[in-house]
C-alpha positions as CSV (number, residue, x, y, z in Angstrom):
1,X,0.0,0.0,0.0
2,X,1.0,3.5,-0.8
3,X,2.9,5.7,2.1
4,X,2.3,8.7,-0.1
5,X,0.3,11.1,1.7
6,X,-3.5,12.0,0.5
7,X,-4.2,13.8,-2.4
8,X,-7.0,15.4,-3.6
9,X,-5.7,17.0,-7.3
10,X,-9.1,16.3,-9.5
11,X,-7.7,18.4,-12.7
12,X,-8.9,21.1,-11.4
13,X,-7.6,24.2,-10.0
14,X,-9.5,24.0,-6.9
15,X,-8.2,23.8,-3.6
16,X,-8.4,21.0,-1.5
17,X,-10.3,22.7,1.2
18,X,-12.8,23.7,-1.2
19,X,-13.5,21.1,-3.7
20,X,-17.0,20.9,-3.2
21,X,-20.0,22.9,-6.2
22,X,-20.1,26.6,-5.1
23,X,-24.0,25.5,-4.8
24,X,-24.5,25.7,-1.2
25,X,-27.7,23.7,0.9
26,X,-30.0,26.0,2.5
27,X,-29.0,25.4,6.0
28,X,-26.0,27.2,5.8
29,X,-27.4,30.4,5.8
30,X,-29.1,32.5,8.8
31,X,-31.7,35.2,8.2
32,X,-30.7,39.1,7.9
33,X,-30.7,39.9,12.0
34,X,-28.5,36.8,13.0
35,X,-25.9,37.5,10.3
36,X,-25.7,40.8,11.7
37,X,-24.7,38.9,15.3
38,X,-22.2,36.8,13.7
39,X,-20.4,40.0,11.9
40,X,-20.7,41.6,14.8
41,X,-19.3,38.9,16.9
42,X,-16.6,38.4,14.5
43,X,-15.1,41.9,14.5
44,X,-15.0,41.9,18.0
45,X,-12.8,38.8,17.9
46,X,-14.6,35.5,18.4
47,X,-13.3,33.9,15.4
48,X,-9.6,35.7,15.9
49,X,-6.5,33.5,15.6
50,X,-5.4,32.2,18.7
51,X,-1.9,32.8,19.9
52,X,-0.8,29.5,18.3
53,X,-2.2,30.3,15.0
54,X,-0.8,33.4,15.0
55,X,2.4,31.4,15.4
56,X,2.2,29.4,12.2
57,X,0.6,32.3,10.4
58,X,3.5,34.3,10.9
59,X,5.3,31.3,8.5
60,X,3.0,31.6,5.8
61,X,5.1,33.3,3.2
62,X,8.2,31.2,4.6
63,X,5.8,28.2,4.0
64,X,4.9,29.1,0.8
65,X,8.5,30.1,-0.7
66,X,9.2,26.0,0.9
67,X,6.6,25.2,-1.3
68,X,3.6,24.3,1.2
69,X,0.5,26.5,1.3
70,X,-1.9,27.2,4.4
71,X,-5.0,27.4,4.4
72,X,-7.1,30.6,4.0
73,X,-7.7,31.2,7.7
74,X,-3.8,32.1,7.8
75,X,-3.0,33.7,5.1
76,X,-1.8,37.3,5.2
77,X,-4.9,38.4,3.4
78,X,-7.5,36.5,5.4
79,X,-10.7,38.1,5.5
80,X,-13.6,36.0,7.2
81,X,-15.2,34.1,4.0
82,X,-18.5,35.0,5.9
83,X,-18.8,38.9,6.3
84,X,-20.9,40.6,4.0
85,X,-22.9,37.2,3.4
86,X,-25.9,35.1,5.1
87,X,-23.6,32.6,5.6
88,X,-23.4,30.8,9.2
89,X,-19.5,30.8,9.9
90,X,-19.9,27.0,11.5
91,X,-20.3,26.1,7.7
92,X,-17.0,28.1,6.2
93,X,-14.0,26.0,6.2
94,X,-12.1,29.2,7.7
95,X,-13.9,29.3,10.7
96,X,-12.6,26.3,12.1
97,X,-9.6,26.6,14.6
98,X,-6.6,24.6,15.3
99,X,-6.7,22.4,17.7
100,X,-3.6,21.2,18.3
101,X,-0.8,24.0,18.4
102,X,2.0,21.7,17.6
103,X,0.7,20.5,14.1
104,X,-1.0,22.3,11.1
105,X,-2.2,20.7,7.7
106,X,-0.8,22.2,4.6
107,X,-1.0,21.7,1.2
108,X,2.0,20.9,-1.1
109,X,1.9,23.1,-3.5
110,X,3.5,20.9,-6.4
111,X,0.7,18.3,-6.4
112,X,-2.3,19.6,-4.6
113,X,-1.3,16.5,-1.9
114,X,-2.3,17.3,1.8
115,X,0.4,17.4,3.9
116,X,0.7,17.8,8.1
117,X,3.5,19.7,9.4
118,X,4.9,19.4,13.2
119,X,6.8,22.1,15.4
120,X,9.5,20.1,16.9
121,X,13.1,20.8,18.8
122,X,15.6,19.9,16.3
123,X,17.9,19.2,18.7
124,X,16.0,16.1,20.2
125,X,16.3,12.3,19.2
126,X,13.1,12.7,17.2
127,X,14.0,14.3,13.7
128,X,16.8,12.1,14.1
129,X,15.4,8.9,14.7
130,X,12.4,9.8,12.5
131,X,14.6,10.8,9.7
132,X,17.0,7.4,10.2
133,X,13.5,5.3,9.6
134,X,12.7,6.8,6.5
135,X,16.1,7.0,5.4
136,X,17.7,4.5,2.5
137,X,19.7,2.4,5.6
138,X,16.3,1.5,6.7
139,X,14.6,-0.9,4.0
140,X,11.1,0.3,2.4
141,X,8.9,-2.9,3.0
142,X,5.5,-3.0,4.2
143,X,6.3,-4.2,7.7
144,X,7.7,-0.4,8.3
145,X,4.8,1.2,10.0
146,X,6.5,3.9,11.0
147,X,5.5,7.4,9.5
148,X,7.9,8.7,6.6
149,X,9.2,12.3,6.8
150,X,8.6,14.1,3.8
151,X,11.0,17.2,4.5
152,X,12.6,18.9,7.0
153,X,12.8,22.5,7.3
154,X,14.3,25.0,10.0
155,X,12.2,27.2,11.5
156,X,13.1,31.0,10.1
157,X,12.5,32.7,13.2
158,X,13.7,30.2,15.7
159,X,17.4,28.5,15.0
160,X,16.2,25.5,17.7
161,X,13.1,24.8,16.0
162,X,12.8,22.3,12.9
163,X,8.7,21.5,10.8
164,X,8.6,18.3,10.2
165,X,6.7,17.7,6.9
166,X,4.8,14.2,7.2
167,X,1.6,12.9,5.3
168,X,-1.8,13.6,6.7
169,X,-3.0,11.0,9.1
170,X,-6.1,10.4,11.2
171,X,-6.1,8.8,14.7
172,X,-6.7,5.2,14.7
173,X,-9.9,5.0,15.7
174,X,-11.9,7.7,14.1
175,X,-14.3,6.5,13.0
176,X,-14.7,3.8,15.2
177,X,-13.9,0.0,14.1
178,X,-16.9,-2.1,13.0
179,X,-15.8,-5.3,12.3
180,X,-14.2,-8.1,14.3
181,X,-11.6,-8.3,11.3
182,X,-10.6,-4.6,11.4
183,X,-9.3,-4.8,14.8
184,X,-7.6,-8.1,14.3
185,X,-5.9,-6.1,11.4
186,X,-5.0,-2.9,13.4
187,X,-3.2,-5.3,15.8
188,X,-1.5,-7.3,13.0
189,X,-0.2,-3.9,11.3
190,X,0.6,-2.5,14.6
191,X,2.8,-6.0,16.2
192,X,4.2,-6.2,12.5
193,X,5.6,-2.4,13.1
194,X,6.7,-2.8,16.3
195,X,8.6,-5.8,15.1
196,X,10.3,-3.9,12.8
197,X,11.0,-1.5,14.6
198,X,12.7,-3.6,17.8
199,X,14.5,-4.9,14.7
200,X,16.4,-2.1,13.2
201,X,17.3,-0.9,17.4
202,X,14.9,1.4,17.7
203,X,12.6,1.3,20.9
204,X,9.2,3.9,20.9
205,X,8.8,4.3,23.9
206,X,5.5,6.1,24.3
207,X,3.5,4.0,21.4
208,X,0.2,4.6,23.2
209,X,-3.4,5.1,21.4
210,X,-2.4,8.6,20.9
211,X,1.0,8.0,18.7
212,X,-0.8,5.5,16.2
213,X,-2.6,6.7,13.5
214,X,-4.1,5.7,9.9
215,X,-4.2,7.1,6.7
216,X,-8.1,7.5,6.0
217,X,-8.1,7.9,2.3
218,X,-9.6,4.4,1.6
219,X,-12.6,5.7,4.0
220,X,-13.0,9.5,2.9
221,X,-12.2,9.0,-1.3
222,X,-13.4,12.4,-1.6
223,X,-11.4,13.6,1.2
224,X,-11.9,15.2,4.4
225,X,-11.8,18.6,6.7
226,X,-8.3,18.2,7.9
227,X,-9.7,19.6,11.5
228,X,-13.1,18.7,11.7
229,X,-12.5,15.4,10.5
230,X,-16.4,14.2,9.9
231,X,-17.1,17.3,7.8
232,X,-16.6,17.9,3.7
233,X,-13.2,19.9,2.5
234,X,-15.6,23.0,2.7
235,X,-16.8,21.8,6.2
236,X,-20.5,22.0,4.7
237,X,-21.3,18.5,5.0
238,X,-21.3,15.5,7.3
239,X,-19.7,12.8,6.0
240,X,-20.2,9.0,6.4
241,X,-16.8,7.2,6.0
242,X,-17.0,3.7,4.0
243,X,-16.2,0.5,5.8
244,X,-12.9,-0.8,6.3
245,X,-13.6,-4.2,6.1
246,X,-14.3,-3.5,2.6
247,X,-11.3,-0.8,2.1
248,X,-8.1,-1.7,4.3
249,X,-6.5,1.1,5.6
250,X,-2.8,1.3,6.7
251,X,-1.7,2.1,10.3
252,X,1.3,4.3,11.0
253,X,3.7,5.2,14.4
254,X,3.9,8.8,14.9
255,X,5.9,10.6,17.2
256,X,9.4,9.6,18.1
257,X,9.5,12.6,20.4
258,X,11.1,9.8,23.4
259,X,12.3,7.3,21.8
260,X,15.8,5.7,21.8
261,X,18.4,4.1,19.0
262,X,20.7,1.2,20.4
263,X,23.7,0.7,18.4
264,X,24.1,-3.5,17.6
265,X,25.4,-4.9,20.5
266,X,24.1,-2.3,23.1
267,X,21.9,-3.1,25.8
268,X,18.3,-0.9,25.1
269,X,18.5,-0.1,28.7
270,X,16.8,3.5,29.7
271,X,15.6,5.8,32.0
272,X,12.7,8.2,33.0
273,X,9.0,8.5,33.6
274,X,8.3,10.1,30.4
275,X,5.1,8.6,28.3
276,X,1.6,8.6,27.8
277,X,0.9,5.0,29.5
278,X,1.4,5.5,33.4
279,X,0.9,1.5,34.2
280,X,4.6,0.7,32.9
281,X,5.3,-1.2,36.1
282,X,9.0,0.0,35.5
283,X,9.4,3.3,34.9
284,X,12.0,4.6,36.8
285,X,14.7,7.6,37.1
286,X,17.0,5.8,39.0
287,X,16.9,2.1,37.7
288,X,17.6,1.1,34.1
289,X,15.2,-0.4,32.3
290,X,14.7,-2.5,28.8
291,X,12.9,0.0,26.5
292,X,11.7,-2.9,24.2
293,X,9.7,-4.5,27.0
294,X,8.2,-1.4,27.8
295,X,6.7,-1.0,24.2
296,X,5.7,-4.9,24.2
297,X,3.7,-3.4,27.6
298,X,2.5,-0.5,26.4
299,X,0.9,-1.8,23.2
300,X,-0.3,-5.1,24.9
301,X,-2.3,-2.5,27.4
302,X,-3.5,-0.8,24.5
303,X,-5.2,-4.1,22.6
304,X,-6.7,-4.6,26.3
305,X,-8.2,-1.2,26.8
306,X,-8.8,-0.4,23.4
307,X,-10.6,-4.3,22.9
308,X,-10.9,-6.3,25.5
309,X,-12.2,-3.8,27.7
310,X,-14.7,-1.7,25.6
311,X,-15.7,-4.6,23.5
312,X,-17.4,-8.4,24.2
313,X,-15.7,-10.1,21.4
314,X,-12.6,-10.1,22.2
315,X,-11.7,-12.9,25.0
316,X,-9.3,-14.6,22.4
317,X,-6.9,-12.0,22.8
318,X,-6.6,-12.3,26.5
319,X,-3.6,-14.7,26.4
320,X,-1.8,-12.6,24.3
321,X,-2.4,-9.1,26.5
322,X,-1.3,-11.5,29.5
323,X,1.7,-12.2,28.1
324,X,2.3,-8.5,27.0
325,X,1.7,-7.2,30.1
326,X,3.3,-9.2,33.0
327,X,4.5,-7.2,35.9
328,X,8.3,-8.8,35.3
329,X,9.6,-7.1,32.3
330,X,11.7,-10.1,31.5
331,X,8.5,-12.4,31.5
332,X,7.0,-10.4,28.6
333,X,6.7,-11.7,25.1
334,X,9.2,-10.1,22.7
335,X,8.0,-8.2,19.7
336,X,8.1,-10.9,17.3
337,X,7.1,-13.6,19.2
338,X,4.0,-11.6,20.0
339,X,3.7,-11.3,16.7
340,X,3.8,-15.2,16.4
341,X,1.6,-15.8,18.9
342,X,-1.2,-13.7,17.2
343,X,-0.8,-15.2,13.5
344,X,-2.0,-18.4,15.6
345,X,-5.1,-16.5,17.6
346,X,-5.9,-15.0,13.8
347,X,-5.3,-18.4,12.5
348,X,-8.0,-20.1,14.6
349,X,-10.7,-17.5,13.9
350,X,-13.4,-19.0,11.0
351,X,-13.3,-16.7,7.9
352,X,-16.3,-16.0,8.4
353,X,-16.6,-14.0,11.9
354,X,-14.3,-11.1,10.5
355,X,-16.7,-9.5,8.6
356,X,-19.1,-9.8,12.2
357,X,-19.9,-6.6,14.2
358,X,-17.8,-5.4,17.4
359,X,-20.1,-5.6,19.9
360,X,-19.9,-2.2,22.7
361,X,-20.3,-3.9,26.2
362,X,-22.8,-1.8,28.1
363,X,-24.6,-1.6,24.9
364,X,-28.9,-1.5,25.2
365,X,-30.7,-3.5,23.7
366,X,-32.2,-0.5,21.3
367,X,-28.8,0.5,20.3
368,X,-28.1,-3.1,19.6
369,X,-31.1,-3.5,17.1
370,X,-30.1,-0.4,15.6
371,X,-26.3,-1.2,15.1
372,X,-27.1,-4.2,14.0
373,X,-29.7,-3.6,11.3
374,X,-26.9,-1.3,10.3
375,X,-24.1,-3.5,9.9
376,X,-26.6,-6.1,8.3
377,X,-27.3,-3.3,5.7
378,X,-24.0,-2.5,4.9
379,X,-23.3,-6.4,4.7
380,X,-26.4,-6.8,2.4
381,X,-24.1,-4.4,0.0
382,X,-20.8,-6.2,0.2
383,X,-22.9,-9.1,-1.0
384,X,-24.8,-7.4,-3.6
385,X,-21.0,-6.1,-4.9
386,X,-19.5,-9.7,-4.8
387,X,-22.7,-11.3,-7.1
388,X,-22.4,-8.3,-9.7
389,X,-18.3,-8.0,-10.0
């Protein structure tokens, strides 16, 4: 599968953010006295950049001369795309703020492709490490889950700050899973890139929920709001993602903010209490500790959290969580035995149970009919595909 990151070039000059006919539905616009509210609302600053938007908006020309365009809302020239109109600003694209100060969506400019750039010290282990995976010494095969980095560029205002240029991703589970087979696939891409990566030395170290993401363009072919992620380009409509039992997405590790390089021969022994998963039994700043078992951990507490916990259909999975997740680091299953031992619980599973619905625990017995007259749907049109292709 492609590591390329989205694109959304049609032939057309448009931009990505506003691909959708200038044709408009009617509920985007308010009558005459509450489009007076919103203008007034919006000169007296509601829908101002924040501080951290003013940050990247300072970049934009820098950006641009790089060859990576911003959207609208931080441009030099921005005027609100809803002044003067009837237009409710919740349905223009340049309303909607960034929500994450570190990381911004851009386009680059040479093939309309949407592209996500991070804020980052550049003198920190992660350009480095992040750079050495997508690097020729590191081999381009699909068991690298790791993300690639596009470019690198040095921040023009700040010599200790680097923007990482990486493809757009989505987190993991948005939208939600909804097949027994998709999750046993998010854990098989996710053990596979783990495995890799304990291979070539290099340990995560904080590859929780929040550092794993997917690239969503199997689900969204007509793409996405790159913020409001369940909204059309233009952020005018809601979007209903196809199913990914039926169009396999790719899973990538993000973030390499903590994580550590062992040379051959070196012990991957570490310290600190850094991470997103405060359960590591070993975390320590006093006592080294292996950094691959505490990735085995982490990820094995994910699958149980994640799974185990939230959903009733996966008990097979218990053994292996066990066995990621032991107390004693050394009594923990290694990467790729883990690995191993999951081709064998996927193994035992009958073909035809991966297509069946997750089932939420807790769920009523309304939302099950309803979820499940969904899923039945949805089936009905896999079926209907197969007989006619």
């Amino acid at each position: 599968m492609s590591t390329d990151p989205p694109s959304h070039k049609s032939g057309s000059s448009a931009s990505p953010y506003t691909s959708r006919s200038p044709r408009l539905p009617y509920y985007v616009y308010v009558p005459d006295d509450l489009a007076r509210i919103f203008e007034e609302s919006t000169r007296s600053g509601a829908y101002s950049l924040t501080e951290a938007e003013k940050w990247w908006s300072a970049r934009e020309l820098f950006l641009s001369s790089a060859g990576y365009s911003l959207r609208q809302r931080y441009r030099s020239n921005w005027q609100p795309s809803w002044l003067g109109t009837n237009k409710n600003p919740e349905f223009c694209e340049d309303s909607i703020m960034l929500d994450h100060y570190k990381i911004l969506d851009a386009v680059r400019e040479s093939d309309d492709t949407i592209v996500s750039l991070k804020m980052t010290k550049n003198d920190t282990n992660e350009v480095a490490i992040a750079q050495y995976l997508s690097s020729s010494a590191v081999p381009k095969v699909p068991q690298n889950h790791c993300v690639p980095i596009l470019d690198v560029l040095l921040d023009p205002f700040e010599p200790d700050t680097a923007l990482m240029v990486m493809p757009y991703l989505r987190p993991f589970d948005d939208p939600p899973f909804g097949a027994i087979g998709e999750v046993l696939d998010f854990i098989g891409q996710t053990l596979e890139g783990l495995a890799f990566l304990h291979r070539h030395r290099v340990a995560h170290r904080d590859c929780a929920g929040a550092n794993i993401m997917m690239d969503g363009r199997p689900l969204y072919p007509q793409g996405h709001h790159p913020v409001s992620r369940d909204l059309s380009p233009d952020a005018v409509y809601e979007l209903v993602p196809r199913s990914r039992s039926d169009y396999p997405v790719r899973y990538y590790f993000i973030d390499f903010g903590i994580s550590s390089y062992f040379p051959f021969g070196t012990p991957p022994l570490v310290l600190g209490l850094e991470g997103r998963d405060k359960e590591v039994p070993e975390l320590s700043k006093q006592t080294p500790y292996d950094a691959f078992k505490v990735d085995i951990f982490i990820l094995g507490n994910l699958y149980k959290k994640y799974f185990v916990q939230k959903y009733s259909d996966f008990k097979m999975l218990e053994s292996l969580i066990d066995g990621m997740t032991r107390q004693i680091p050394k009594e923990r299953l290694t990467a790729e035995e883990a690995m191993t031992f999951f081709e064998g619980i996927r193994a035992s599973i009958d073909p035809s149970q991966l297509r069946a619905r997750v089932r939420p625990r807790g769920e009523s017995t309304s939302e099950r009919m309803l979820n499940s007259a969904v899923h039945m749907a949805r089936e009905g049109v896999h079926r209907v595909k197969k007989l006619v292709t």
